[in-house]
Backbone of each chain as ProteinMPNN parsed JSONL, in Angstrom:
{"seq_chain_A": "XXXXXXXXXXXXXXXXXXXXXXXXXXXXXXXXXXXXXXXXXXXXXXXXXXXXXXXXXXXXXXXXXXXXXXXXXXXXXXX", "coords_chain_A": {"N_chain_A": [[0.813, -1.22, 0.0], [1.712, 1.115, 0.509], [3.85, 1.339, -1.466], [1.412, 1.617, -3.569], [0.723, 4.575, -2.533], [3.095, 5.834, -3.205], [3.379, 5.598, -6.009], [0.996, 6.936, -6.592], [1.444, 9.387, -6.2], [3.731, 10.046, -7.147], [3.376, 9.398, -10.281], [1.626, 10.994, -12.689], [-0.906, 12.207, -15.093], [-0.142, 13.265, -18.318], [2.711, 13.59, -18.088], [5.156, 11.522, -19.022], [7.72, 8.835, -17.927], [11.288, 9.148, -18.432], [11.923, 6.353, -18.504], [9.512, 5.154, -19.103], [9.16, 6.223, -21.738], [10.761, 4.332, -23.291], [10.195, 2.248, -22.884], [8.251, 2.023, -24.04], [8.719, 2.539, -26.832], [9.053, 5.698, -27.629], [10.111, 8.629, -27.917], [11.15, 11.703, -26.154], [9.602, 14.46, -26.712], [8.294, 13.408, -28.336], [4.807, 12.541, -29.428], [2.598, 11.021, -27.376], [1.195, 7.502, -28.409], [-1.438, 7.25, -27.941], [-3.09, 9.804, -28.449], [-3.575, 11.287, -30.968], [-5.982, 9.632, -31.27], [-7.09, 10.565, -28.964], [-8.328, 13.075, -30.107], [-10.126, 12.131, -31.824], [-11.62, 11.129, -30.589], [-12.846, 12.457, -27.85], [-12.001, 14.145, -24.827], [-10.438, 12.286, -22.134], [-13.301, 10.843, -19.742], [-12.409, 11.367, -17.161], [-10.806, 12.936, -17.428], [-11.576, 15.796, -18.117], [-10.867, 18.304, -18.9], [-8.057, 18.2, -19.913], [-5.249, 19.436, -21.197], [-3.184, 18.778, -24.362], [0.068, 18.263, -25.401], [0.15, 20.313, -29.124], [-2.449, 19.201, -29.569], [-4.422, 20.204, -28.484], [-3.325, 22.26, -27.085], [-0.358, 24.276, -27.164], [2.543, 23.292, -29.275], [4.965, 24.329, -28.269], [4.979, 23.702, -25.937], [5.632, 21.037, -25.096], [7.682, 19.32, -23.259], [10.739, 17.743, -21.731], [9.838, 15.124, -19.865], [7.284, 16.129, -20.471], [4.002, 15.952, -21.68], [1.357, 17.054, -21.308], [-1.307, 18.667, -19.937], [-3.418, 19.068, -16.572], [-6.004, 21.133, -16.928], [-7.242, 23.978, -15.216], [-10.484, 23.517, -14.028], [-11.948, 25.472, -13.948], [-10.965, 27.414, -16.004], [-11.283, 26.615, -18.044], [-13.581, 24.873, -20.306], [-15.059, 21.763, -22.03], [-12.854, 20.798, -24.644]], "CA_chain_A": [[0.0, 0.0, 0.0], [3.052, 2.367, 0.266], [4.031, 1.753, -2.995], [0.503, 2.83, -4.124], [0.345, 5.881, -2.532], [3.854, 6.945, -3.507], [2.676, 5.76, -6.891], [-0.585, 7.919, -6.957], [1.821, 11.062, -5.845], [4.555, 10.45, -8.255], [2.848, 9.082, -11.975], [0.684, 11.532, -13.493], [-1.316, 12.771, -16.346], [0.535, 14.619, -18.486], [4.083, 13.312, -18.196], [5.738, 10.176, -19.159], [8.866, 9.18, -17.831], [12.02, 8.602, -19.515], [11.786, 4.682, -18.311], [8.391, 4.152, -19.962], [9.111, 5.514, -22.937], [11.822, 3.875, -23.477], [9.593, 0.504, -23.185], [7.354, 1.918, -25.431], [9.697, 3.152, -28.015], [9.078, 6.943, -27.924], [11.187, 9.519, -27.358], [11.061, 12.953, -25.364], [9.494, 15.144, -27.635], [6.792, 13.065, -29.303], [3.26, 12.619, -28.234], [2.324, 8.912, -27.005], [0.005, 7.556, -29.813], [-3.236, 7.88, -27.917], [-3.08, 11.052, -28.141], [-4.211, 11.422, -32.09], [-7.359, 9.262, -30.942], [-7.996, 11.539, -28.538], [-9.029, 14.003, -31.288], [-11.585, 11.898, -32.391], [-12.455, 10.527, -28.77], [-12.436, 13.581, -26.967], [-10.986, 14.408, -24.206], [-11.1, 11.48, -20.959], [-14.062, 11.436, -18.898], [-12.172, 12.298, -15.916], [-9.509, 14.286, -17.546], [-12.469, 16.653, -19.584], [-9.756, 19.875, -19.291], [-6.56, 17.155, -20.715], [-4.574, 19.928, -22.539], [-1.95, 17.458, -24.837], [0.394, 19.384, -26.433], [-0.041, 19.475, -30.655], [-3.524, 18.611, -29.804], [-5.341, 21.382, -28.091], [-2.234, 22.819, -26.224], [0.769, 24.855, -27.984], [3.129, 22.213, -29.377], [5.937, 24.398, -27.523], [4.489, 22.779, -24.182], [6.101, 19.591, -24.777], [9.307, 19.791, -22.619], [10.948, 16.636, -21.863], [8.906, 14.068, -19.469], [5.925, 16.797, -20.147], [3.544, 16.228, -23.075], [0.032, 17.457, -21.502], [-1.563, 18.849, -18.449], [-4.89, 18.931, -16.323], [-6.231, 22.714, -16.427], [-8.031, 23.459, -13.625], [-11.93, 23.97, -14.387], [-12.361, 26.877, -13.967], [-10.488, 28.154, -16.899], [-11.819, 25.811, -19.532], [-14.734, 23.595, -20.142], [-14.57, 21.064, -23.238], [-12.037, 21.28, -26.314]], "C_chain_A": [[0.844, 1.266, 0.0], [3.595, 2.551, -0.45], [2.997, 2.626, -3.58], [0.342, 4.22, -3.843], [1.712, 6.59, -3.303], [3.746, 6.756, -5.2], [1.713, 7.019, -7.428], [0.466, 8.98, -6.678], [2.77, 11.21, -6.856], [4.231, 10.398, -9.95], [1.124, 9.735, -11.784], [0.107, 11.829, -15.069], [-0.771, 13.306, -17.065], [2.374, 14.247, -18.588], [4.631, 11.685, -18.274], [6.922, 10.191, -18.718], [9.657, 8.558, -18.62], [12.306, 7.046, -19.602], [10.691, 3.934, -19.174], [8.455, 4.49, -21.33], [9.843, 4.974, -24.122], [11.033, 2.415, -23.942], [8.553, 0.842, -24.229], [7.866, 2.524, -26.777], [9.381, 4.66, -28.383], [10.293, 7.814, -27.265], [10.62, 10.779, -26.674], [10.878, 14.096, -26.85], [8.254, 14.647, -28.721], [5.865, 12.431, -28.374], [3.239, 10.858, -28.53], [1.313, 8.72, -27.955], [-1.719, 7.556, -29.705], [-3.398, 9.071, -28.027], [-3.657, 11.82, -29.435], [-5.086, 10.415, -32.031], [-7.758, 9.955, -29.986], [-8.848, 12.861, -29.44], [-10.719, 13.786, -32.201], [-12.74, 11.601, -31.688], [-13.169, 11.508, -28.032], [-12.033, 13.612, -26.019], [-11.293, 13.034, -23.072], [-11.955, 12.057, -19.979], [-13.901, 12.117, -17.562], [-11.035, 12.918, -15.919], [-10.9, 15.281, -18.658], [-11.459, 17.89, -19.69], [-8.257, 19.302, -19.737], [-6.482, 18.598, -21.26], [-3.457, 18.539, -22.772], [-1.276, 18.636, -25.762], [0.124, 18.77, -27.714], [-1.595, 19.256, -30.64], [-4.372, 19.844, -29.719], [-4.272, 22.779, -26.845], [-0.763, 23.683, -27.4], [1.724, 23.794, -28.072], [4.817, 22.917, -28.509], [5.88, 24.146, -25.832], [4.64, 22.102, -24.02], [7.694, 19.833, -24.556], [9.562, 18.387, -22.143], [10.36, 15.813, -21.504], [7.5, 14.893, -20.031], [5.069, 17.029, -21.991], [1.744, 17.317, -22.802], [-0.04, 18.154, -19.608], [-3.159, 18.726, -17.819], [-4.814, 20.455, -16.018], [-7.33, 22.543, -15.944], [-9.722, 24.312, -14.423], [-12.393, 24.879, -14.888], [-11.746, 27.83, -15.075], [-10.987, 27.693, -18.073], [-13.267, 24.993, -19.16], [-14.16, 22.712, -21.825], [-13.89, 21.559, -24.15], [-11.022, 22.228, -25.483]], "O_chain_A": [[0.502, 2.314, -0.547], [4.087, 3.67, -0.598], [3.162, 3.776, -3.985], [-0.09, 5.013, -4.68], [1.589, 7.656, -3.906], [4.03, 7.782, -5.818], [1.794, 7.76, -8.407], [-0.005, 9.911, -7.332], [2.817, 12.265, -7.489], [4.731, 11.191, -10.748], [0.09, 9.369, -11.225], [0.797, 11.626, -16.068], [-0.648, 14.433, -16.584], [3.081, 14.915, -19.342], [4.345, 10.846, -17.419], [7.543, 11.243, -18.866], [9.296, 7.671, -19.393], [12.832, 6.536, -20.591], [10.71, 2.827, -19.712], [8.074, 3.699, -22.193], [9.683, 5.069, -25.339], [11.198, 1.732, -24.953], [8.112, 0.075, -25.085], [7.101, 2.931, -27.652], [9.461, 4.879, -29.592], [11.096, 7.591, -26.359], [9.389, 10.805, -26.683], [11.714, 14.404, -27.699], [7.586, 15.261, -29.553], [5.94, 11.998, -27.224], [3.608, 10.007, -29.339], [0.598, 9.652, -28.321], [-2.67, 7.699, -30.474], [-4.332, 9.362, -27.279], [-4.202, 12.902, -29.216], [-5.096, 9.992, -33.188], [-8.98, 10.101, -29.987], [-9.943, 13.344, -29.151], [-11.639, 14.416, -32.723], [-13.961, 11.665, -31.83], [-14.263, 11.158, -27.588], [-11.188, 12.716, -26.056], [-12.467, 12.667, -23.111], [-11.8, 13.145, -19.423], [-14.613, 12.932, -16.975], [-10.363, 13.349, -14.982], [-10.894, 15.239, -19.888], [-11.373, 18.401, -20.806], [-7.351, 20.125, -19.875], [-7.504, 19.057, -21.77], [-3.047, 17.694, -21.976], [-1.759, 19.505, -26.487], [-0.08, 17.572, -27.91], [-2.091, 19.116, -31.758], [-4.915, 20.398, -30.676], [-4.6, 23.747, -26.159], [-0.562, 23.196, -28.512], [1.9, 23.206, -27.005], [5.701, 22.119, -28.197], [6.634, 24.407, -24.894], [4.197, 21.663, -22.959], [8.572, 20.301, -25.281], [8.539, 17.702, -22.121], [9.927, 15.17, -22.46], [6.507, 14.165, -20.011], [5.321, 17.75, -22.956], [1.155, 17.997, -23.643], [0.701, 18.13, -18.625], [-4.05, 18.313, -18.56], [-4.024, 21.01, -15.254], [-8.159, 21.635, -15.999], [-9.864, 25.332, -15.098], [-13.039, 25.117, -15.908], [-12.048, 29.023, -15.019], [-11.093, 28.414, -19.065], [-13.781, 24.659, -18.092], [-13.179, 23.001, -22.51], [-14.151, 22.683, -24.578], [-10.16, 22.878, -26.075]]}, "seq_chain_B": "XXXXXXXXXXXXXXXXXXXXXXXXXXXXXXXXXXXXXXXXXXXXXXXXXXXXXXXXXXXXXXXXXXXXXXXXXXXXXXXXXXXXXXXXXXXXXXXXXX", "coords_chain_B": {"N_chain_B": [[-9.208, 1.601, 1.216], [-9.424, -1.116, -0.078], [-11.831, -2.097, -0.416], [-13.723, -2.189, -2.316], [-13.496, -3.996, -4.588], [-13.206, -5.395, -7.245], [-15.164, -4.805, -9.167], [-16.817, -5.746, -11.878], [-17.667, -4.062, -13.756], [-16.336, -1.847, -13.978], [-13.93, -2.574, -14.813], [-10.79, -3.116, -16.431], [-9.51, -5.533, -18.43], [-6.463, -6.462, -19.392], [-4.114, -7.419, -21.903], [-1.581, -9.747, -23.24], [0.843, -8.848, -22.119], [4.438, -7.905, -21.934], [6.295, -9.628, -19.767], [8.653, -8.819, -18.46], [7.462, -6.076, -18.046], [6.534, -3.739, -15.342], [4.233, -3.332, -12.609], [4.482, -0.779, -11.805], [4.966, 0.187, -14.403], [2.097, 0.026, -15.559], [0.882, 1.288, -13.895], [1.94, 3.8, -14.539], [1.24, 4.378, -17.264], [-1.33, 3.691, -17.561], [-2.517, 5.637, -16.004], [-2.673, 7.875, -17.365], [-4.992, 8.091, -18.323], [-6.614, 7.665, -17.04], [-8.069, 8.072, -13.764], [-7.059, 5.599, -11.472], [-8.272, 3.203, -9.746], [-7.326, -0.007, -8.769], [-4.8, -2.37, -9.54], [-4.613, -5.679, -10.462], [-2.023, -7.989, -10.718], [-1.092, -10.638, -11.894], [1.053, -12.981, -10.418], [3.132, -15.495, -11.261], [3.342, -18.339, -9.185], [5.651, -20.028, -8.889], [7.305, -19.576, -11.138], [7.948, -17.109, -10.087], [7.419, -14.978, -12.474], [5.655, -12.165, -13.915], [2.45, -13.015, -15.705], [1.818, -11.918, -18.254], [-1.352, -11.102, -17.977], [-3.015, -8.711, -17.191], [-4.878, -6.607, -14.429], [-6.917, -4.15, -14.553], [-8.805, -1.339, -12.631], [-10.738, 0.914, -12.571], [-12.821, 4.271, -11.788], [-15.496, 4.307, -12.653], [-17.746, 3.267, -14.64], [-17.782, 4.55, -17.276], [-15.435, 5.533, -17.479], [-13.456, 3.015, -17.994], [-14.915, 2.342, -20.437], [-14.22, 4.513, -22.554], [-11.048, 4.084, -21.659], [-10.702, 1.313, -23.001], [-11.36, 1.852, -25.635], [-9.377, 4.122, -26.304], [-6.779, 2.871, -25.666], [-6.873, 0.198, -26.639], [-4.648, -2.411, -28.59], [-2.91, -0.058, -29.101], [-0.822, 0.583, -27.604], [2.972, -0.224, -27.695], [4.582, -1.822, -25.735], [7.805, -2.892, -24.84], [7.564, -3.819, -27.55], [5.787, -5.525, -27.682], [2.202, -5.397, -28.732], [-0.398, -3.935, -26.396], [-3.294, -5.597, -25.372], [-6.655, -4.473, -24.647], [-9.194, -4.935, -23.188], [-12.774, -5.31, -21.6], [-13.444, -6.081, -18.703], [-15.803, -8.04, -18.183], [-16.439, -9.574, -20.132], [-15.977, -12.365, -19.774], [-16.308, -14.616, -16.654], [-13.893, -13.139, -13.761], [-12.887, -15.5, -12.215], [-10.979, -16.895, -11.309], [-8.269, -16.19, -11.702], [-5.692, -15.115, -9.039], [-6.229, -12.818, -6.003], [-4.229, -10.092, -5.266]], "CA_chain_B": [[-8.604, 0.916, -0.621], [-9.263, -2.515, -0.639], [-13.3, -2.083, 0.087], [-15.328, -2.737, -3.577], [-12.433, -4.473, -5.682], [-13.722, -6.381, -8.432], [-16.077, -4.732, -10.11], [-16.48, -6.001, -13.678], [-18.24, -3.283, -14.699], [-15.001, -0.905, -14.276], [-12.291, -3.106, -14.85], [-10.288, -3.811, -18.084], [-8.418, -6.684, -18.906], [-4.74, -6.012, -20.002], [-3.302, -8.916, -22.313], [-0.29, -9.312, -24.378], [2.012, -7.758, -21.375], [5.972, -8.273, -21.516], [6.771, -10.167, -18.595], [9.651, -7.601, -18.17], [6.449, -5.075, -17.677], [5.816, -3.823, -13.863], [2.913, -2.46, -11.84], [4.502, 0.483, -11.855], [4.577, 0.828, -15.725], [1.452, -0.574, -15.529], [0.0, 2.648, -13.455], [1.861, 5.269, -15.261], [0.359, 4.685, -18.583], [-3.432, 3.539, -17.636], [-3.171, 6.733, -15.118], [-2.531, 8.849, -18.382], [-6.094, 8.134, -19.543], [-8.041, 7.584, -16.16], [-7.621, 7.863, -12.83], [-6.976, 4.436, -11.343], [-8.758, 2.559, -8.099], [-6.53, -0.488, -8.462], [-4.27, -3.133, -10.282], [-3.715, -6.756, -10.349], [-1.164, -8.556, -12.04], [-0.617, -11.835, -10.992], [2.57, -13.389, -11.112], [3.391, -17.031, -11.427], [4.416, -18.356, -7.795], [6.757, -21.163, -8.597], [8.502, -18.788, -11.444], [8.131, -15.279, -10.244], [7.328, -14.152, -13.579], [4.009, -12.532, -14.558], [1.752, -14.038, -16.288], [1.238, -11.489, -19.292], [-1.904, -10.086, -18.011], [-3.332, -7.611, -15.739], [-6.602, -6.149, -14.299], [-6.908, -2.478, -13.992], [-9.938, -1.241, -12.28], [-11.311, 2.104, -12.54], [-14.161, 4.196, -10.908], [-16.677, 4.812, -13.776], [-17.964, 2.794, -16.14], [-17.301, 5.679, -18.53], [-13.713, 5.491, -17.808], [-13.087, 2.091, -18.066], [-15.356, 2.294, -21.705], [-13.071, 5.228, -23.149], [-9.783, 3.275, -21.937], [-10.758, 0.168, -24.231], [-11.892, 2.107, -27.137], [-8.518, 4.479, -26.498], [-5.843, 1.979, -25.522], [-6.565, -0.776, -27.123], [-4.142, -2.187, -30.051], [-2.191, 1.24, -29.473], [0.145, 1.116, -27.213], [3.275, -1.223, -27.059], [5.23, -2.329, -24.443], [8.492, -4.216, -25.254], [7.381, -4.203, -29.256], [3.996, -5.809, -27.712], [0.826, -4.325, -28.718], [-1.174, -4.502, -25.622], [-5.257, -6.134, -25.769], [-7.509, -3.631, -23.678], [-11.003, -4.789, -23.265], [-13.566, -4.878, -20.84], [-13.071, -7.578, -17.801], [-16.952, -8.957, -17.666], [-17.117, -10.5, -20.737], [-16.397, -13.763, -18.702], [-16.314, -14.164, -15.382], [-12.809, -13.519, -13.712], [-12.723, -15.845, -10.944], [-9.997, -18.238, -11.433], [-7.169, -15.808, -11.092], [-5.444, -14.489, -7.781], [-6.03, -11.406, -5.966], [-3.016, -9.525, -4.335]], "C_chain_B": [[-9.317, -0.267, -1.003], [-11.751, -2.948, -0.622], [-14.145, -2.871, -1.148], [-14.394, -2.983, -4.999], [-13.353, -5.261, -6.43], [-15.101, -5.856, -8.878], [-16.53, -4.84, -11.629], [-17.053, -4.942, -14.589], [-17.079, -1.986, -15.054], [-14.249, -1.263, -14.242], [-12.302, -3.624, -16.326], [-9.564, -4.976, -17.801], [-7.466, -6.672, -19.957], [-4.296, -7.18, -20.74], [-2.346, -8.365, -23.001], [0.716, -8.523, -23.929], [3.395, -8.709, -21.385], [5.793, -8.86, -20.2], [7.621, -9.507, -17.985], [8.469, -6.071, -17.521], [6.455, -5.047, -16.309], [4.878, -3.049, -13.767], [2.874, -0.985, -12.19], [4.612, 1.4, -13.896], [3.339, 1.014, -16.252], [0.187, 1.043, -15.426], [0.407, 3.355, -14.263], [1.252, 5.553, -16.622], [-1.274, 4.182, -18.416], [-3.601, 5.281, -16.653], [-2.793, 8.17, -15.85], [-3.936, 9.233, -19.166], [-7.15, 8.064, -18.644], [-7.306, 7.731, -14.702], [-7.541, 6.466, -12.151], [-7.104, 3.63, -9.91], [-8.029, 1.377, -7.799], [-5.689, -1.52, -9.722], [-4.023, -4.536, -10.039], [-3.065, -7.699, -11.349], [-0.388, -9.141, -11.347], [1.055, -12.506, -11.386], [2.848, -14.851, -10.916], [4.184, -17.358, -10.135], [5.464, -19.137, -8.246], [7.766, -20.101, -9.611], [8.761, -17.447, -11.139], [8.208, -14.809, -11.5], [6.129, -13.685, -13.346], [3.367, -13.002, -15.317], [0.96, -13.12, -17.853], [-0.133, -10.778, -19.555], [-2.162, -8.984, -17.082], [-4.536, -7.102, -15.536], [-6.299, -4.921, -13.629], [-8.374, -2.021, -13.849], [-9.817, 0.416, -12.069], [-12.496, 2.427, -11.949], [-15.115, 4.594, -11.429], [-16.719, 3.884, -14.217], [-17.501, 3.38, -17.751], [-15.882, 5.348, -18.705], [-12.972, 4.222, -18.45], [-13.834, 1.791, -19.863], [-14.038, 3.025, -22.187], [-12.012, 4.348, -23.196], [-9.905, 2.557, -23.2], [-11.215, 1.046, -25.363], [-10.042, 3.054, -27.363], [-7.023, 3.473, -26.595], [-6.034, 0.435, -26.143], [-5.742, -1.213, -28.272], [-3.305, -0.782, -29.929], [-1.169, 1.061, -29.276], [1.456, 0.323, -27.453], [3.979, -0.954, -26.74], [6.494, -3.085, -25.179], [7.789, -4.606, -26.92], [6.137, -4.841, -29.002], [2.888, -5.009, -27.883], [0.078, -4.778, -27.443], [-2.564, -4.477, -26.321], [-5.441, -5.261, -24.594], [-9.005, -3.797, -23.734], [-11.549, -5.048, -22.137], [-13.794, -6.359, -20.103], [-14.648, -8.32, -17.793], [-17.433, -9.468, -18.757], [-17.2, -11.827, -20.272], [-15.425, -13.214, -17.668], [-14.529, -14.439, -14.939], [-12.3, -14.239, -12.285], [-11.864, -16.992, -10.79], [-8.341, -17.472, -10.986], [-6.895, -14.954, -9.282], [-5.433, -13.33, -7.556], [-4.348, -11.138, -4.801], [-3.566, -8.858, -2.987]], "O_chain_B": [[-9.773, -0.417, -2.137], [-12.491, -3.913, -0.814], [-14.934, -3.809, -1.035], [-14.499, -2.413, -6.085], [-14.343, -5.729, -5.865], [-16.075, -6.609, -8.898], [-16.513, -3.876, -12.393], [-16.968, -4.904, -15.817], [-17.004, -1.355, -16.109], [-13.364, -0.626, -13.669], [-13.121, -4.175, -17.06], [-9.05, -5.15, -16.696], [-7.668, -6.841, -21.159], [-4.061, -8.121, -19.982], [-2.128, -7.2, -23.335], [1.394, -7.754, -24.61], [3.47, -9.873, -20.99], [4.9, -8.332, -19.536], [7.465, -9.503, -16.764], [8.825, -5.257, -16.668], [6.391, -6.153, -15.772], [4.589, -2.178, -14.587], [1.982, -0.242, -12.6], [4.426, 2.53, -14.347], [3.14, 1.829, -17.153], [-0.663, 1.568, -16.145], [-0.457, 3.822, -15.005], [0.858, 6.646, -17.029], [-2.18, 4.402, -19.22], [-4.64, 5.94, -16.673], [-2.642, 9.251, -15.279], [-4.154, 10.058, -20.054], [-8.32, 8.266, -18.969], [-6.101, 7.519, -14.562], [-8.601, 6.0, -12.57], [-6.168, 3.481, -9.125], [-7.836, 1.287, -6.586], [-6.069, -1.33, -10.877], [-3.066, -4.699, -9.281], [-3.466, -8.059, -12.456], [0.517, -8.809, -10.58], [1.822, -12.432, -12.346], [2.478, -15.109, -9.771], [5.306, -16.912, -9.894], [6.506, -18.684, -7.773], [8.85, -19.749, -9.147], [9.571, -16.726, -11.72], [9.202, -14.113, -11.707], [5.35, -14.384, -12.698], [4.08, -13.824, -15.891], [-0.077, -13.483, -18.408], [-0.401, -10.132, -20.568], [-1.336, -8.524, -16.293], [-5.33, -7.124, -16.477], [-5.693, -4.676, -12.586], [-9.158, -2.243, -14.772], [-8.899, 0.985, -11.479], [-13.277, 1.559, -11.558], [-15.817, 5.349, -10.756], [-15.629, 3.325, -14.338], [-17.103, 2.888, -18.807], [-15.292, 4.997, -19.726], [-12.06, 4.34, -19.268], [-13.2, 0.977, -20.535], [-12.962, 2.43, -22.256], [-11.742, 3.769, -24.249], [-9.413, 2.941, -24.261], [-11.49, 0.259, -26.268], [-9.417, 2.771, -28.385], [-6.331, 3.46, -27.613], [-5.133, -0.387, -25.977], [-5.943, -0.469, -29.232], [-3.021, -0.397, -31.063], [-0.31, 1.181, -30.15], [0.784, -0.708, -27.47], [4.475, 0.114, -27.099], [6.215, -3.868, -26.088], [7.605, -5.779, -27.246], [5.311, -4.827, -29.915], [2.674, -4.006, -27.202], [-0.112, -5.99, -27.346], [-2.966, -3.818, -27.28], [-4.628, -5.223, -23.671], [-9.828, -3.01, -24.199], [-10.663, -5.056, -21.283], [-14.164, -7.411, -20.624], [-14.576, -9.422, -17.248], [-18.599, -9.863, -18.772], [-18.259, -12.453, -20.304], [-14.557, -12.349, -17.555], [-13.866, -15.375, -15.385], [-11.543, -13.725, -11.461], [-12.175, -17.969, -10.108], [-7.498, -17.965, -10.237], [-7.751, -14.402, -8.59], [-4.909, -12.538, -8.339], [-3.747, -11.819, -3.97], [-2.78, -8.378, -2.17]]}, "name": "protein", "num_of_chains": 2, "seq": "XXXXXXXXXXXXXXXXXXXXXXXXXXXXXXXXXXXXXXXXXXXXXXXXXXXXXXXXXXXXXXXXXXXXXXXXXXXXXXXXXXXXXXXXXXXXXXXXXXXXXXXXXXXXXXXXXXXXXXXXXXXXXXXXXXXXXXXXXXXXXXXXXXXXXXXXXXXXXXXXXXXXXXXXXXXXXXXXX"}
């Protein structure tokens, strides 16, 4: 259970690290490939404010682990 | 935590995982697309390997729909494409919980 929590505090939305995507063959700098089905998907039901960069975010917002973020409500609603 | 595990109506079923795969890769890419209530991913007692799949449980129905329509066939792991579909097409009561 102390893994999970330091889990839940360290892996978020929004950032991959350089370990996973290593296993998934991407690099720092390109978007993970759900990320052009989100376009057609829309956004996740409990991410509805997902910015991704390239998608709905400025593509100069992808900085190394960081491809997306959760904006907070109150600034956005869908899209 | 451990209160209303197994619900088939919000859990996926992960196939086609590296054995090299852990938990913790496990969370950081399903908790890219949902938030995530728990994981199991059994592992073979006599070899300590896993066993290639995994059960990720979410707290919507919604969420756990999206995942499988987003992650399925997308992602891979170790050159594997992972399978992402929806744990209650049959029943999952044969494997171990953690």
């Amino acid at each position: 259970e102390a893994q999970w929590k330091k889990l839940e505090k360290e892996k978020t939305v929004g950032r991959l690290s350089s370990g996973l995507r290593e296993i998934m063959g991407i690099s720092e700098g390109q978007l993970p490939p759900w990320c052009m089905k989100m376009k057609n998907l829309n956004m996740p039901p409990s991410y509805p404010n997902l910015k991704v960069a390239g998608l709905n975010w400025g593509i100069e917002n992808m900085k190394g682990e960081i491809y997306g973020v959760l904006d907070s409500p109150s600034t956005n609603k869908k899209t | 935590m451990n209160a209303s595990l197994n619900n088939p109506e919000t859990t996926v079923y992960v196939g086609n995982i590296d054995p090299k795969v852990t938990k913790e890769n496990l969370y950081e890419l399903f908790v890219q697309v949902s938030p995530i209530a728990n994981i199991r991913y059994p592992k073979d007692k006599v070899l300590q390997l896993h066993q290639g799949f995994a059960f990720v449980e979410f707290y919507t129905p919604e969420d756990c729909q999206y995942v499988v329509q987003l992650l399925n066939n997308t992602v891979q792991l170790y050159d594997r494409f992972l399978k992402v579909r929806k744990a209650n097409v049959q029943s999952s009561g044969s494997d171990t919980i953690d």
